[in-house]
C-alpha positions as CSV (number, residue, x, y, z in Angstrom):
1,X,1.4,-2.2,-18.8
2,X,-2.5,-1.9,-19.2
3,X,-2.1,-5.8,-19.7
4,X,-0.6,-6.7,-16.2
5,X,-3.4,-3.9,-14.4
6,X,-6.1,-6.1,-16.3
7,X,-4.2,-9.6,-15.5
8,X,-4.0,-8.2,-11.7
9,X,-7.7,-7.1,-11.6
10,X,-8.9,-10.2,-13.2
11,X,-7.2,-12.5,-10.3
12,X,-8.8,-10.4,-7.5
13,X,-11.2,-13.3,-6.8
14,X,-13.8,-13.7,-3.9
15,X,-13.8,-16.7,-1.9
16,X,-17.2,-18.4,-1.2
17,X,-20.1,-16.8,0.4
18,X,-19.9,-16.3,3.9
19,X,-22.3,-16.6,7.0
20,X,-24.8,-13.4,7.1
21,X,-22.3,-10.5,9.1
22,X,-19.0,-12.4,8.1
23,X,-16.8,-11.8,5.2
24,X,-14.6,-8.8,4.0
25,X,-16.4,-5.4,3.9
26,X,-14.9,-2.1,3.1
27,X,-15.8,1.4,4.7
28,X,-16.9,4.4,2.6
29,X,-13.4,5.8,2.8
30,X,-12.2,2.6,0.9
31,X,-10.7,1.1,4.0
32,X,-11.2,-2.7,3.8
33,X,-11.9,-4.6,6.9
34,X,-13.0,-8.2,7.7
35,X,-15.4,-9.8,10.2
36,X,-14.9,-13.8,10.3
37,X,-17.0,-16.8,10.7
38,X,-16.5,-17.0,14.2
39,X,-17.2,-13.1,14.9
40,X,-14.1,-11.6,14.9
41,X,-13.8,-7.9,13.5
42,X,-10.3,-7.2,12.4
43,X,-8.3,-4.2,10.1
44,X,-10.6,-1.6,10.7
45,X,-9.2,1.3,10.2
46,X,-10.7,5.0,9.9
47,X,-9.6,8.4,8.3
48,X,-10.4,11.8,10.7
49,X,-10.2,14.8,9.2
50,X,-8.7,17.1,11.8
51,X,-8.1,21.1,12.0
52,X,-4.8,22.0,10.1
53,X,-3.2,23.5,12.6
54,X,-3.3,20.7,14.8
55,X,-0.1,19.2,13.6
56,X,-1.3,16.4,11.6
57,X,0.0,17.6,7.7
58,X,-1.7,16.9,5.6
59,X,-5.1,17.4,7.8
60,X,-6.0,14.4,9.0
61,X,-4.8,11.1,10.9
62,X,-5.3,7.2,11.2
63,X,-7.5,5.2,13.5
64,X,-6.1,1.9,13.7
65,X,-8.7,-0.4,16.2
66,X,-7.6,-3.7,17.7
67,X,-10.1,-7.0,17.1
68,X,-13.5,-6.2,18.3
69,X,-15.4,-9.2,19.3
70,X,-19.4,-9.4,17.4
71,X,-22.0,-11.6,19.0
72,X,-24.2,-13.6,17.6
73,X,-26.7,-11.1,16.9
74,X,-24.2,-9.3,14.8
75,X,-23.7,-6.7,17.9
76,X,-20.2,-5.7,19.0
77,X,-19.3,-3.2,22.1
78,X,-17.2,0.0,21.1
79,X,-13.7,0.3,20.9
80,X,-11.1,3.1,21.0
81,X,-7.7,3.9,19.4
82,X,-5.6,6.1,21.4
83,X,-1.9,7.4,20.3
84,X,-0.1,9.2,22.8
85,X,3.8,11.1,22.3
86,X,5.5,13.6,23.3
87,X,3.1,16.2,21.2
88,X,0.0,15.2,22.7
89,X,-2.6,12.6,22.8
90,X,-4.8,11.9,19.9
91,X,-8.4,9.4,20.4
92,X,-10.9,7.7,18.5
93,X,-13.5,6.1,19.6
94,X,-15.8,3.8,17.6
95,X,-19.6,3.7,19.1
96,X,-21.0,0.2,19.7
97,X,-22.8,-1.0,17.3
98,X,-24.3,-4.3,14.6
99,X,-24.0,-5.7,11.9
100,X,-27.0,-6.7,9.9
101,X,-28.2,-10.4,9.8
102,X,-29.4,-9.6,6.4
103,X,-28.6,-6.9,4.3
104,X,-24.9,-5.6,2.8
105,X,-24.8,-1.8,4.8
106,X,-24.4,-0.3,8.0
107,X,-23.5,3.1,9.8
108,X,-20.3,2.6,12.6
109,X,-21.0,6.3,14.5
110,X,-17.8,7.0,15.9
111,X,-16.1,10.4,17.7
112,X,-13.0,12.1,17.9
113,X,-10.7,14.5,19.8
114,X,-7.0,15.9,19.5
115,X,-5.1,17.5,22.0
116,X,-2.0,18.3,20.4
117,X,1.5,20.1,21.6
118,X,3.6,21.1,18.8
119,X,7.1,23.5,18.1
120,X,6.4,26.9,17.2
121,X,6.6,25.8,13.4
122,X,3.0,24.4,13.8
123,X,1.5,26.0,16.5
124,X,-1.1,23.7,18.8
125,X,-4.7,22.9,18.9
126,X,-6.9,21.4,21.0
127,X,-10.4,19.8,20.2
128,X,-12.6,19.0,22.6
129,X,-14.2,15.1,21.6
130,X,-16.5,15.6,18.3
131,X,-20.2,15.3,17.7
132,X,-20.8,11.4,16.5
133,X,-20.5,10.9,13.2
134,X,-21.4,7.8,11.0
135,X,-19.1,6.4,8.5
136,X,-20.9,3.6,6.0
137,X,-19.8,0.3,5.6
138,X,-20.6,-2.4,2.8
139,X,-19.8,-5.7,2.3
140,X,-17.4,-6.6,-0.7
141,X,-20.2,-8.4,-2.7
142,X,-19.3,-5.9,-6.1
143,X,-19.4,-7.5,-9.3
144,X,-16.4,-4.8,-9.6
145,X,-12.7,-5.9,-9.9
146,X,-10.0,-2.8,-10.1
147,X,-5.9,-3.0,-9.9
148,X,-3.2,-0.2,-9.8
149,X,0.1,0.3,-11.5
150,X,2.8,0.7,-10.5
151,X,1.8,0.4,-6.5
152,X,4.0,2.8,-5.0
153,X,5.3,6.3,-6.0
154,X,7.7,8.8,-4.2
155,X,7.5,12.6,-5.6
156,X,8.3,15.7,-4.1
157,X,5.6,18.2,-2.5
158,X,3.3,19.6,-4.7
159,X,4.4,17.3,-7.9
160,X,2.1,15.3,-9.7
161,X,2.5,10.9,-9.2
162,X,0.6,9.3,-12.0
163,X,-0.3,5.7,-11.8
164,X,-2.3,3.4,-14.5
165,X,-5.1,1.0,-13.3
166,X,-7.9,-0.6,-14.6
167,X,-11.6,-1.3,-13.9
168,X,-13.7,-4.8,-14.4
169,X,-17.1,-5.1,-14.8
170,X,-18.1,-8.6,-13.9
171,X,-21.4,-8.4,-14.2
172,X,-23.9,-9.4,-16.7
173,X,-25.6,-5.9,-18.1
174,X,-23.3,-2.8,-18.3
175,X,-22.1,-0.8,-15.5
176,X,-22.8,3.0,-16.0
177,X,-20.7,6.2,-15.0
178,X,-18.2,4.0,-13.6
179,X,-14.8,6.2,-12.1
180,X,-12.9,6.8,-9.9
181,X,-12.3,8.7,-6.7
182,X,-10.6,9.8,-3.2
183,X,-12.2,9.7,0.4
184,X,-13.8,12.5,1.3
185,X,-11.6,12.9,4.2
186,X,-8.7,12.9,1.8
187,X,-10.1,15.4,-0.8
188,X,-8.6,18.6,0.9
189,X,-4.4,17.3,1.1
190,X,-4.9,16.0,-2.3
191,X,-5.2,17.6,-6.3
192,X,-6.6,14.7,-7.5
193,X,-8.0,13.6,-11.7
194,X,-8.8,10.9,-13.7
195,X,-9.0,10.2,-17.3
196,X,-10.0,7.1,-19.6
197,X,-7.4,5.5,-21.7
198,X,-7.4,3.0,-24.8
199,X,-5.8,-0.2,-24.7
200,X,-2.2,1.4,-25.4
201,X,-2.6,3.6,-22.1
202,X,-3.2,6.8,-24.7
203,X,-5.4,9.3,-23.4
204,X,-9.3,9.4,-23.5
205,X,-12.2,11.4,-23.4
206,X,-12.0,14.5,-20.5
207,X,-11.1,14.5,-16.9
208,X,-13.1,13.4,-14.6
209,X,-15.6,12.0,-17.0
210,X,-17.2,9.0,-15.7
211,X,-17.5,6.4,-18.0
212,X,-20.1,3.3,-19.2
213,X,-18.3,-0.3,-18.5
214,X,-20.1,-3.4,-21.1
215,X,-20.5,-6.6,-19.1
216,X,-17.3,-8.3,-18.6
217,X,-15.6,-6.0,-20.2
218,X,-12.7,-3.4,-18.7
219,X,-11.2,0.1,-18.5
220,X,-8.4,1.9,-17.9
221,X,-7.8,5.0,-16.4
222,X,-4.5,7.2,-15.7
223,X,-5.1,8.5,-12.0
224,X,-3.5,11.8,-11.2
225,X,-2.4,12.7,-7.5
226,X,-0.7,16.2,-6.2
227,X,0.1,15.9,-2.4
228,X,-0.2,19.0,-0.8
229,X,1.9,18.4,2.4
230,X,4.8,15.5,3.3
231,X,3.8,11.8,3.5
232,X,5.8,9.0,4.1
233,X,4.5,5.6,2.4
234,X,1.0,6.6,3.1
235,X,-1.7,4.4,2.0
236,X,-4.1,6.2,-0.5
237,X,-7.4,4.1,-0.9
238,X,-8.6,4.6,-4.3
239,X,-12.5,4.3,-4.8
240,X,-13.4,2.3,-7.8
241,X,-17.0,3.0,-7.9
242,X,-20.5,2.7,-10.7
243,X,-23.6,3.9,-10.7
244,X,-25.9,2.2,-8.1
245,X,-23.2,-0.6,-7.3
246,X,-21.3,-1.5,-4.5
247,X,-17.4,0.0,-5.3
248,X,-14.6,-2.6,-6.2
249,X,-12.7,-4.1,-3.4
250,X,-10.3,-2.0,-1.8
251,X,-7.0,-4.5,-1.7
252,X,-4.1,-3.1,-0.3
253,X,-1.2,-3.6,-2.7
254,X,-3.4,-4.7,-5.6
255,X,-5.4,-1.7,-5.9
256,X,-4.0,1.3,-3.2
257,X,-1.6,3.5,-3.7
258,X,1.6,4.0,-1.0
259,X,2.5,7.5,-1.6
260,X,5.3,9.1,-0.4
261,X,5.9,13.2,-0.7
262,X,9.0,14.8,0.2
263,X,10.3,18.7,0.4
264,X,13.3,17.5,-2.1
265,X,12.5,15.4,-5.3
266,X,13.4,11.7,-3.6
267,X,13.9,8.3,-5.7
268,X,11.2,7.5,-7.6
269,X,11.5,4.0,-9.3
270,X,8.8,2.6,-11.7
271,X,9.0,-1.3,-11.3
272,X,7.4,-3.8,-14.0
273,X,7.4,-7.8,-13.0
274,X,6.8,-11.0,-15.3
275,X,6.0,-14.0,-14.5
276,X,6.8,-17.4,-17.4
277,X,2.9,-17.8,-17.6
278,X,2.9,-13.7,-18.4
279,X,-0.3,-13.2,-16.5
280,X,0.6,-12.1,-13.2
281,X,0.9,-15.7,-11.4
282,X,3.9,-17.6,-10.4
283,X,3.1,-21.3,-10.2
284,X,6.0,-23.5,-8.6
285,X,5.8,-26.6,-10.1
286,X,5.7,-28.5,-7.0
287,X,5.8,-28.0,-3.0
288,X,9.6,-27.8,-3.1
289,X,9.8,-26.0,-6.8
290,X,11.7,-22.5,-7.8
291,X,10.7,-20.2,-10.0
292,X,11.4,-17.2,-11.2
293,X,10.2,-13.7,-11.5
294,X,11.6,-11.1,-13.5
295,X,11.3,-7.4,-13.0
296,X,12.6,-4.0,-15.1
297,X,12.8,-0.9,-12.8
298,X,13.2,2.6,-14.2
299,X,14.1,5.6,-11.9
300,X,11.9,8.3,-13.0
301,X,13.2,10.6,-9.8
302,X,16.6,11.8,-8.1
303,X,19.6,9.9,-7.7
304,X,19.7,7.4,-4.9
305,X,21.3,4.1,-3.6
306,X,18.4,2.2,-3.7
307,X,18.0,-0.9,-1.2
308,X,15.8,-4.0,-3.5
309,X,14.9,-6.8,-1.3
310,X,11.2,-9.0,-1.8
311,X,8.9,-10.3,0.4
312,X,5.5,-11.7,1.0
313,X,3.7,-8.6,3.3
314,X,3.6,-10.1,6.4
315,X,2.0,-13.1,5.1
316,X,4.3,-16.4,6.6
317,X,4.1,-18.1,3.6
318,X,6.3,-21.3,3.2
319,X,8.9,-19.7,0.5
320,X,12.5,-18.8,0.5
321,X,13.1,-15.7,-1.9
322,X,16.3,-14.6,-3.1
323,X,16.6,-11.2,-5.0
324,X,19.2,-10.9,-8.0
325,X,20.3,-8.1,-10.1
326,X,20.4,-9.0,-14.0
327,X,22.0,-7.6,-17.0
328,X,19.4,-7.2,-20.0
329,X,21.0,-10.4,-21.2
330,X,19.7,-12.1,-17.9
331,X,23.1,-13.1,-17.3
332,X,23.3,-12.8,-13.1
333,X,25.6,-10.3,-11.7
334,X,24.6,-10.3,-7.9
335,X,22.6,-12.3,-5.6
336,X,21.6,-11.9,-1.7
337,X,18.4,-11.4,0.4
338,X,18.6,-7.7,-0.3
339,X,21.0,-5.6,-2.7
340,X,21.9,-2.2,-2.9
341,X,23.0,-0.4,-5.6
342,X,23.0,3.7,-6.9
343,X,20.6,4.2,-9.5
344,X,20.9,7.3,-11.4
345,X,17.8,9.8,-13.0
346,X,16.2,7.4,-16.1
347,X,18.4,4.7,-15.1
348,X,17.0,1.2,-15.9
349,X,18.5,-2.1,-14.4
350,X,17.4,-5.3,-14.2
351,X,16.1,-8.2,-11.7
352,X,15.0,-11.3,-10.8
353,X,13.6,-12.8,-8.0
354,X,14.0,-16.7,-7.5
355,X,11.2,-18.1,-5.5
356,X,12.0,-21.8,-3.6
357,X,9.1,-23.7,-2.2
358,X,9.7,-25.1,1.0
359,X,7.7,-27.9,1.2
360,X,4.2,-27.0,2.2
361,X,1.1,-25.7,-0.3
362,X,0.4,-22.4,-1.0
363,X,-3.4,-21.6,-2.1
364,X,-4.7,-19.5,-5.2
365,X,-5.3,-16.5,-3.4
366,X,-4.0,-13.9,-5.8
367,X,-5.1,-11.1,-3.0
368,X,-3.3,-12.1,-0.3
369,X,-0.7,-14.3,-1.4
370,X,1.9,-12.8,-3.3
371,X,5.6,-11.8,-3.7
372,X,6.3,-8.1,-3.1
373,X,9.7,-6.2,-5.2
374,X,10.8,-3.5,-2.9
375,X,12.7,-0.8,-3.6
376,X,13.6,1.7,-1.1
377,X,15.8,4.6,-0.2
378,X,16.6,5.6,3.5
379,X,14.5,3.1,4.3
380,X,11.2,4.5,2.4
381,X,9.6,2.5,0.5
382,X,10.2,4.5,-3.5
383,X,8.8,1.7,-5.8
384,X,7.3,-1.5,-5.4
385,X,5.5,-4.3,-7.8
386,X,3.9,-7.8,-6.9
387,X,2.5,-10.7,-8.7
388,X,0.8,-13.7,-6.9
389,X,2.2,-16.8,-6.2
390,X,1.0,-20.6,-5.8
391,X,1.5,-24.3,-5.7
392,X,-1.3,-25.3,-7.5
């Protein structure tokens, strides 16, 4: 497995170097955001710890801003993100503020409040809007490249999920106590470790021991996460971070985590995909060529009918994809858009996915462009694995 995690970090390339304020920056809480050549701020997102008693388990919620518009001078007004229900109304508001012409950091000061109505079993709060605070932002320029595996895990409350990853160092002297680590805003909901491995994913050194990276060399870690409250496919931004340099790129997918936590033990299935070219790309041969990926999947969890369907993220690409179940002969046994089957505790079965071009190019961008393996239960996402697809 620590092969794929290095083949996956190694293909989380940068594009060319933008205009001064433009390009992809990530905030301090490892939310990645992007500001574009012709000055539109999009994805930015921003984690608020909150009281918890005010009905947000596990202590804190989302931001989720619209496009803000940044002027020439790198300046952009302030925005707000305001969810209201039938519990109350909670609000966000980003300061305005700009982005330096020169120069990789800046503050975004922002404010809160949360007015919020719940059943006895919570109780109800109210805070009045909050003092402004700053949250730092840097732009992705990090000679450091990081990838998680497997992507998604579903555990019950208060149980361990354990994922591999790896670290990159591609720079040209050595990166020193290099680790990894949760948002502050996320430190309280989570138990949270990490440990060096050896190439064979066997245990090194002691928790929490930061580590010295060679130039272009790698490491792997096992990260350890205990939810403390329920979560349902929520995104846990891993900081992959050195000494004195900017952290890796936070990729959502590539190097996140989508945890889910229930009260009962749920599914819990631990995909592995290949590719022909066995590093993590699928290359279709030409604009209207198939190929194929093939996946194992082990649940690790409960017993579930599982629903496995595949997809791109969003993304539109130009693909047809067609999900198949496989015996460990690769002999198909069933074929559709999206199967379902029961899958028992330790039960491995296999699949492939058969990817049909449909006539238009597809760019090597192994961040965004790639081919998601679902696998979900009650319509929560339990297990998922990608690799990154192209025409070229």
């Amino acid at each position: 497995m620590l092969l794929v995690v290095a083949a996956l970090a190694s293909n989380a390339v940068q594009g060319a170097e933008p205009v001064p304020f433009a390009g992809d920056w990530v905030t301090s809480q490892g939310q990645p955001f992007q500001v574009s050549d012709d000055g539109l701020m999009t994805g930015l997102r921003i984690l608020v710890e909150t009281p918890r008693n005010c009905g947000t388990n596990p202590g804190f919620i989302t931001a989720a801003f619209p496009a803000i518009r940044v002027d020439a001078n790198g300046a952009f007004r302030g925005a707000r993100d305001e969810v209201s229900d039938g519990n109350g109304t909670r609000i966000v508001e980003l300061s305005a503020g700009r982005f330096p012409l020169a120069g990789e950091r800046v503050d975004l000061p922002y404010r809160w409040n949360i007015d919020i109505r719940t059943g006895s079993t919570t109780g109800s709060c109210s805070v009045s809007l909050s003092a402004i605070t700053s949250l730092e932002v840097v732009k992705q320029t990090s000679s450091l490249r990081a990838a998680v595996l497997p992507s998604t895990r579903a555990v019950a409350v208060d149980t361990t999920a354990s994922v591999f990853a790896t670290l990159i160092n591609g720079a040209a002297v050595t990166a020193r106590d290099c680790g990894v680590a949760l948002p502050r805003e996320l430190q309280s909901a989570f138990e949270f470790t990490y440990q060096t491995t050896d190439p064979a994913n066997r245990l090194t050194g002691r928790a929490n021991d930061p580590v010295d990276i060679a130039a272009g060399a790698s490491q792997g870690f096992v990260v350890a996460i205990r939810p403390k409250a329920s979560l349902n496919n929520f995104t846990v931004p891993l900081i992959f971070r050195c000494a004195g340099e900017v952290p890796a790129p936070s990729q959502v997918g590539l190097n996140t985590l989508s945890l889910t936590a229930a009260r009962t033990p749920p599914p819990d299935v631990v995909p592995i995909a290949v590719t022909p070219s066995a590093d993590g790309v699928l290359r279709l041969p030409h604009l209207t060529g198939v190929n194929v990926i093939a996946a194992s999947a082990i649940n690790i969890g409960a017993a579930g009918v599982i629903g496995v369907s595949a997809d791109d993220a969003g993304q539109g690409l130009p693909l047809r994809l067609q999900v198949c179940e496989i015996d460990v002969t690769g002999q198909v046994l069933n074929c559709g858009p999206r199967l379902a089957r029961r899958m028992n505790p330790r039960e491995i079965a296999y699949f492939s996915v058969v990817v049909s071009g449909q006539g238009e190019s597809i760019a090597f961008d192994p961040v965004s462009h790639r081919i998601f393996l679902r696998f979900a239960s009650d319509d929560v996402t339990v297990g998922a694995t990608s690799v990154a697809v192209t025409t070229h």
